[in-house]
N, C-alpha and C positions, 0 to 999 in steps of 0.2 A: 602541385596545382593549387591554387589559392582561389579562395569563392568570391566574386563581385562583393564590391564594399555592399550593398544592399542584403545581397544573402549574409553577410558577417554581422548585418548589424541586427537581420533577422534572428540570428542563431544566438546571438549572445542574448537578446529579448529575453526569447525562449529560455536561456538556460539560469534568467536572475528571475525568472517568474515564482521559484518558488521560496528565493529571497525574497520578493518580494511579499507574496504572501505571510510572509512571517515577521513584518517589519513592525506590528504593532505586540506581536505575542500569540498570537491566536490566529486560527485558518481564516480565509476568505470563505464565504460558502460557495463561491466559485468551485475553490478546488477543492473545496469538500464532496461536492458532488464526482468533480473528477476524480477523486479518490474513493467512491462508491464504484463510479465506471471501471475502475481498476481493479476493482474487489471483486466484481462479477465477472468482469470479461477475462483478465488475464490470470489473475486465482484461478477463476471462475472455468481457465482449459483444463487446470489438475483437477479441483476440488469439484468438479462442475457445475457449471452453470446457474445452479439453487444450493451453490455450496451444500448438498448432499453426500459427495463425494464422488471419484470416480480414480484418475490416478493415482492421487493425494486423499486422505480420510476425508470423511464431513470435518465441515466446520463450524458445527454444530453450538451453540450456547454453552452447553453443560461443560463440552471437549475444552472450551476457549477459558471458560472461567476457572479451570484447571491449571492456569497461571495467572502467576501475578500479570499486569496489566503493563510493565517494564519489560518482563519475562518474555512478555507474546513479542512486542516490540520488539527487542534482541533475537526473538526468534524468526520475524519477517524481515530486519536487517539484513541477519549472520546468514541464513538458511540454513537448512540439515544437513549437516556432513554424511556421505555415502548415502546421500538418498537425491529425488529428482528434485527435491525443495530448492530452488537455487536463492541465494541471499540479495537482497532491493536495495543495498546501502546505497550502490550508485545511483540509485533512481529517487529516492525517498530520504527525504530528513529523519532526524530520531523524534519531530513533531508530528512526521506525518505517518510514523510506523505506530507512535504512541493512540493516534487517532482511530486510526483502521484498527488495534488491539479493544479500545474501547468501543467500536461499533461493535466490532464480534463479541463482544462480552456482554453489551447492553441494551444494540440497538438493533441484533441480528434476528433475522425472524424464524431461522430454524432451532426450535426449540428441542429437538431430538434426541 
């Protein structure tokens, strides 16, 4: 079953949007923010909600800065093998993993 040309062309939108954000080198603060939303809400089920922790450890400043800044990226890419961490590569560029490594590491507000 094939989607009306309107939904196809909605979907393909959708799916160069974060081409598109990246077309000068640098995020949109658009989806900067939506990559805050994504940080809290869907981290945000394991790590909970104040990135405190809950299924997943805090994600705490000190815990973050514990890698390199590449390192954390690679590790929100890949996810954790044998554990519930699941890897974003399909959902997130290595711009925007790089991004959310440096929020956690500089611009996160649990300093714990």
């Amino acid at each position: 079953m094939s989607l009306p040309a309107p939904r196809r062309l909605l979907l393909l939108a959708f799916c160069w949007l974060p081409v598109a954000a990246l077309a000068d080198g640098s995020l949109s603060a658009e989806r900067e923010q939506a990559l805050e939303t994504l940080l809290y809400q869907d981290c945000g089920s394991c790590h909970g909600m104040t990135l405190r922790g809950g299924l997943g450890p805090a994600l705490s400043r000190p815990r973050m800065n514990a890698y390199s800044r590449d390192g954390l990226a690679a590790l929100i890419l890949d996810g954790v093998a044998g554990t519930a961490m699941p890897g974003w590569q399909g959902l997130l560029t290595e711009e925007e993993a790089r991004w959310l490594a440096d929020h956690l590491q500089n611009d996160n507000p649990l300093d714990e």
